[in-house]
PAZAPA-4460 file (N, C-alpha, C; in steps of 0.05 Angstrom, whole numbers, plus 32768, in hexadecimal, padded with zeros to 4 digits):
% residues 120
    n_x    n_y    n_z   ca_x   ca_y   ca_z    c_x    c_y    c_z   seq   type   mol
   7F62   7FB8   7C4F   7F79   7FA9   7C58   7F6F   7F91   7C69     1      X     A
   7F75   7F77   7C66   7F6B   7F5F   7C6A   7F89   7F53   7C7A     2      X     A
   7F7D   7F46   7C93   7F96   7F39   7CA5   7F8B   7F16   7C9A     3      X     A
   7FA6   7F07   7C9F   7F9C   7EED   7CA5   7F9B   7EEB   7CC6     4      X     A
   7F83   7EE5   7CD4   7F89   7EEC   7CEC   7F92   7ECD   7CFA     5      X     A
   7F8C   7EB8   7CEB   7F91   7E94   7CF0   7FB2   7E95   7CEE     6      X     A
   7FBD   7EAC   7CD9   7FDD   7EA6   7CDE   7FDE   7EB4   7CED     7      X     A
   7FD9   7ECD   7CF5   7FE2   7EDD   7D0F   7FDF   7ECE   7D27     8      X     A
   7FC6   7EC0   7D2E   7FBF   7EAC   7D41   7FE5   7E99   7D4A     9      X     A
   7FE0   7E8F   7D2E   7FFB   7E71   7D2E   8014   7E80   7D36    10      X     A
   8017   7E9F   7D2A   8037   7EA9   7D31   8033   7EB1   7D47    11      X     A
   801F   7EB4   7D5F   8024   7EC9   7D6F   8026   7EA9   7D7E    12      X     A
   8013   7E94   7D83   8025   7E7D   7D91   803A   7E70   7D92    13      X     A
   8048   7E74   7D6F   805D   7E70   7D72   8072   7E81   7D85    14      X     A
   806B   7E99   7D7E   8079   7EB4   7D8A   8074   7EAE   7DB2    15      X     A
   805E   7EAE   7DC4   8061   7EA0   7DD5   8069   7E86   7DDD    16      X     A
   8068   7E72   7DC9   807C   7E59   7DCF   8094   7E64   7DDC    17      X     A
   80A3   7E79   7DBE   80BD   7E7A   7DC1   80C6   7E96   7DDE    18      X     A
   80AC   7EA7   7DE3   80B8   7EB7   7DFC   80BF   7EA1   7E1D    19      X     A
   80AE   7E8B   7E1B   80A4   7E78   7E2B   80B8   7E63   7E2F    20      X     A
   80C5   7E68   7E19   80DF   7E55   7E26   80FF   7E67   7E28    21      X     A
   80FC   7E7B   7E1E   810F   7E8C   7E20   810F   7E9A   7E39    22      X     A
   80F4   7EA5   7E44   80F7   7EB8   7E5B   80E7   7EA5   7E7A    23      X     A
   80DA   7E88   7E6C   80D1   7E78   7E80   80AD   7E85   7E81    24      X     A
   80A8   7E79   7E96   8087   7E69   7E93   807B   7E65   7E86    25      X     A
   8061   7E60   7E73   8054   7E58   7E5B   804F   7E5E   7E4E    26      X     A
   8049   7E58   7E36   8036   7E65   7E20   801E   7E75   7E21    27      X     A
   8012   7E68   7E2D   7FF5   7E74   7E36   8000   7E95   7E44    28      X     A
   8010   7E92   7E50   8011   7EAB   7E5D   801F   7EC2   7E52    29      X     A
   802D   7EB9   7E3E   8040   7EC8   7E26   8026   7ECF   7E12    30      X     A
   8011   7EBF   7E15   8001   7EC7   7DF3   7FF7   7EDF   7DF5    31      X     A
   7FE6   7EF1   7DF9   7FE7   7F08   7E05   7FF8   7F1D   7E01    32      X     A
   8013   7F1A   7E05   8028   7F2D   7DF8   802E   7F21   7DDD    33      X     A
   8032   7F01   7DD8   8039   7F03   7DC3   8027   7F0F   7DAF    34      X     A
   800B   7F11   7DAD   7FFA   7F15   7DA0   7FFA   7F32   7D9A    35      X     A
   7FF8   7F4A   7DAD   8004   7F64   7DA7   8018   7F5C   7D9C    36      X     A
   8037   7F58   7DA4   8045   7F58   7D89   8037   7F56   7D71    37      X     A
   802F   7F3C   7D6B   802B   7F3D   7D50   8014   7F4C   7D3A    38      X     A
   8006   7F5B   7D52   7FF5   7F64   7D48   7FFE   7F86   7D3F    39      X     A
   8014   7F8A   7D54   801B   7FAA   7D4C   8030   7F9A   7D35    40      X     A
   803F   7F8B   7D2E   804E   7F88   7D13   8040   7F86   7D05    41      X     A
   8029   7F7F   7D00   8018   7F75   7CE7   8011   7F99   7CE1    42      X     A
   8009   7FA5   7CF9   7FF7   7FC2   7CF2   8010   7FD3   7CE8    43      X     A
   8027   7FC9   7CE7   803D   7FDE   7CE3   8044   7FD9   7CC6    44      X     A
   803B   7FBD   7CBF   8043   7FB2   7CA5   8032   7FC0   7C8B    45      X     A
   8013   7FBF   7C99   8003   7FCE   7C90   7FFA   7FE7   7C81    46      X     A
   800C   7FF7   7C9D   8009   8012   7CA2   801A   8023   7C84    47      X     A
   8004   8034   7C85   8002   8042   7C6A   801D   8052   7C69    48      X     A
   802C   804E   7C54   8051   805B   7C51   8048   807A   7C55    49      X     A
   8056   808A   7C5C   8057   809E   7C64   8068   80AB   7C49    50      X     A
   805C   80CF   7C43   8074   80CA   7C29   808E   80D3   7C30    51      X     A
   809B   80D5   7C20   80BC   80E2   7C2C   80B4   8102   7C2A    52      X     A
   80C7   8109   7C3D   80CE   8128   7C3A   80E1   812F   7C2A    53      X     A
   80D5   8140   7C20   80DF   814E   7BFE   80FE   815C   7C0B    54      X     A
   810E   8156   7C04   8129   816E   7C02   812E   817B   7BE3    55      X     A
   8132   8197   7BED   8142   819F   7BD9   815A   81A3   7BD7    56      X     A
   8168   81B0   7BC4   8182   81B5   7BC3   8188   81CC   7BDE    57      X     A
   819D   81C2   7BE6   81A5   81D6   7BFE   81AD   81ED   7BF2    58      X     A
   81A1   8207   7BEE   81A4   8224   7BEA   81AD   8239   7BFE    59      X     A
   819A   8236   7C15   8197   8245   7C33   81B2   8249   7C32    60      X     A
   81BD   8265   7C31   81D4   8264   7C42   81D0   826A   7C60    61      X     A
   81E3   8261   7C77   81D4   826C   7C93   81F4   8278   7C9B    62      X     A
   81EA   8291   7CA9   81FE   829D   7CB0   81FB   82A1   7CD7    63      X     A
   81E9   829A   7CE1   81E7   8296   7CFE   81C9   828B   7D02    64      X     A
   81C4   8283   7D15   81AB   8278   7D1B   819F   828A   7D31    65      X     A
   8186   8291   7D43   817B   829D   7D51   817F   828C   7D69    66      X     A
   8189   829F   7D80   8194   82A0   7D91   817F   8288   7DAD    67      X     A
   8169   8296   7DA8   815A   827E   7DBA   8158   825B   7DB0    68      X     A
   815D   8264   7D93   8154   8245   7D8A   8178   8234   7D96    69      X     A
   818D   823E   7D94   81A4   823A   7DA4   819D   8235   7DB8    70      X     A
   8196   8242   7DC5   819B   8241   7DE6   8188   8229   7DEA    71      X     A
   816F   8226   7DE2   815E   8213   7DE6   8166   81F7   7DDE    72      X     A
   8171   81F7   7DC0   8174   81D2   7DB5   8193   81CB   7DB6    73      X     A
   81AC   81E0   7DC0   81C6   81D4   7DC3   81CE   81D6   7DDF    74      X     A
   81D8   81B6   7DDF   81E7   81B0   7DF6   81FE   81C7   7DF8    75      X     A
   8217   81BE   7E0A   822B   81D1   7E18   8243   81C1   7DFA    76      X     A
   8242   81B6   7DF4   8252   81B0   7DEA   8255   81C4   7DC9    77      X     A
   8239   81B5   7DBB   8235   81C7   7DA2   822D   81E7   7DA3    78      X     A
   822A   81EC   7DBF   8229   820F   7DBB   824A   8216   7DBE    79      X     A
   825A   8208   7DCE   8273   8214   7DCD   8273   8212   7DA5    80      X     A
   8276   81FF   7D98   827B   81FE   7D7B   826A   8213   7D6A    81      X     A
   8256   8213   7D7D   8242   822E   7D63   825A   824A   7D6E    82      X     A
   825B   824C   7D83   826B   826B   7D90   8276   826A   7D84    83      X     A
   828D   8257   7D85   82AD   8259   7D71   82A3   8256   7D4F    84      X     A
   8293   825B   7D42   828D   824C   7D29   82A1   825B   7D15    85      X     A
   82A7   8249   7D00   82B3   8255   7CF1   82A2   825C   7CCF    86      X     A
   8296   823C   7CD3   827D   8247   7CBD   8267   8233   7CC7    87      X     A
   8250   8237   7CB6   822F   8226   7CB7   822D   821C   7C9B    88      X     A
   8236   8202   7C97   8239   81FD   7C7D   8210   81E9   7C7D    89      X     A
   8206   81F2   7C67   81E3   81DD   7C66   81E9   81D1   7C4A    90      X     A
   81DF   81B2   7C5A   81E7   8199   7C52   81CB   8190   7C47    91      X     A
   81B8   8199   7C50   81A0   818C   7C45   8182   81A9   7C52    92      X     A
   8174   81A8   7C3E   8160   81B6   7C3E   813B   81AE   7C3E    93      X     A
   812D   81B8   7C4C   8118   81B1   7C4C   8103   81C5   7C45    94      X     A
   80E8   81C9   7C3A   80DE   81E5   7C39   80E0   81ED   7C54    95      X     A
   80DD   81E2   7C6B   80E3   81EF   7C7C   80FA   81F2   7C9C    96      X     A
   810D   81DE   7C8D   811E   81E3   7CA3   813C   81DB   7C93    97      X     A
   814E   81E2   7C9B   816A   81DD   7C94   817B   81C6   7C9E    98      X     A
   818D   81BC   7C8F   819B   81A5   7CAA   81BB   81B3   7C9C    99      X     A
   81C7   81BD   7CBA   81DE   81CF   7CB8   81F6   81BD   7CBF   100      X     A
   820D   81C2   7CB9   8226   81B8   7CC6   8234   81D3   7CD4   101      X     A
   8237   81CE   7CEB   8247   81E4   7CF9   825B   81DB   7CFD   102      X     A
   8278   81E8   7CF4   828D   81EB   7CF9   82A3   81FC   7D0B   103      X     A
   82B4   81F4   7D1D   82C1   8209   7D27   82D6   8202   7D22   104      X     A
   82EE   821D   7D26   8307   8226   7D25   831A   820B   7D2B   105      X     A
   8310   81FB   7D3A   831F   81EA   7D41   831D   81C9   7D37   106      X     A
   830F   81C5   7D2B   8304   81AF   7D15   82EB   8196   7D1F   107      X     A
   82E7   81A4   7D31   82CC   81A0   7D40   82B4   81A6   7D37   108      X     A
   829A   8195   7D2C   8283   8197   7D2B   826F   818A   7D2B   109      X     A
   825B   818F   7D27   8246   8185   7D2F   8226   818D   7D16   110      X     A
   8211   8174   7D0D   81FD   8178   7D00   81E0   8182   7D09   111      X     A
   81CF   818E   7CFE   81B7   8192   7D0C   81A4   819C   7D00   112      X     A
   8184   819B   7CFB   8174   81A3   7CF3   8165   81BF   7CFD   113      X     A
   816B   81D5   7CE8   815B   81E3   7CF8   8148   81F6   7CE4   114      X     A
   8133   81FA   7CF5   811B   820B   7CE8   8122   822C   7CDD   115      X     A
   8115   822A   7CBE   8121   823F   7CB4   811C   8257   7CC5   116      X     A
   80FC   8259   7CD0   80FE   826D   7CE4   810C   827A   7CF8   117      X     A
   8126   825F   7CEF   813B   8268   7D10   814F   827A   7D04   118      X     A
   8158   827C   7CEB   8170   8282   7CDF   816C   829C   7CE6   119      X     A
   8180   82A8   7CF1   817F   82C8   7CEF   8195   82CD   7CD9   120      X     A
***
């Protein structure tokens, strides 16, 4: 992987020109950041794609989740909606974790990912 580093040079002065009149004092003293900028966009441009995460068809049925993984990742709001639940409908699947819709009695809910290890 090959940079032009003479255009990175030209955009990152341009890039301090423009912090230098927008936020005040000079160029010279903007080049420095502008230059990180452009140097982490260029490495991001670069940067090798990551692949997607595979889903499958949502199968898992979940009929409650384990009680610590509750207490630990829901606020006061979505544990009142897991208490009252009426069902755990899964919307999307991963080999290893679920993404659930919790529903309650009262037409309140809420989405969330959780590790198949948690499903009791």
């Amino acid at each position: 992987m090959t940079y032009d580093k003479k255009d990175i040079m030209k955009q990152a002065w341009v890039l301090a020109r423009n912090f230098s009149f927008t936020n005040g004092g000079t160029a010279k003293e903007w080049f420095g950041y502008a230059l990180k900028q452009r140097w982490d966009f260029v490495k991001l441009m670069f940067a090798p794609k990551k692949a997607p995460i595979e889903r499958v068809a949502a199968e898992t049925k979940v009929s409650s989740i384990k009680n610590w993984f509750v207490d630990k990742n829901f606020d006061l709001d979505s544990l009142m909606i897991y208490q009252g639940r009426e069902k755990i409908t899964t919307l999307q699947e991963t080999a290893k974790a679920v993404f659930v819709k919790i529903s309650n009695v009262y037409g309140k809910s809420f989405t969330t990912w959780v590790p198949k290890s948690c499903l009791a």
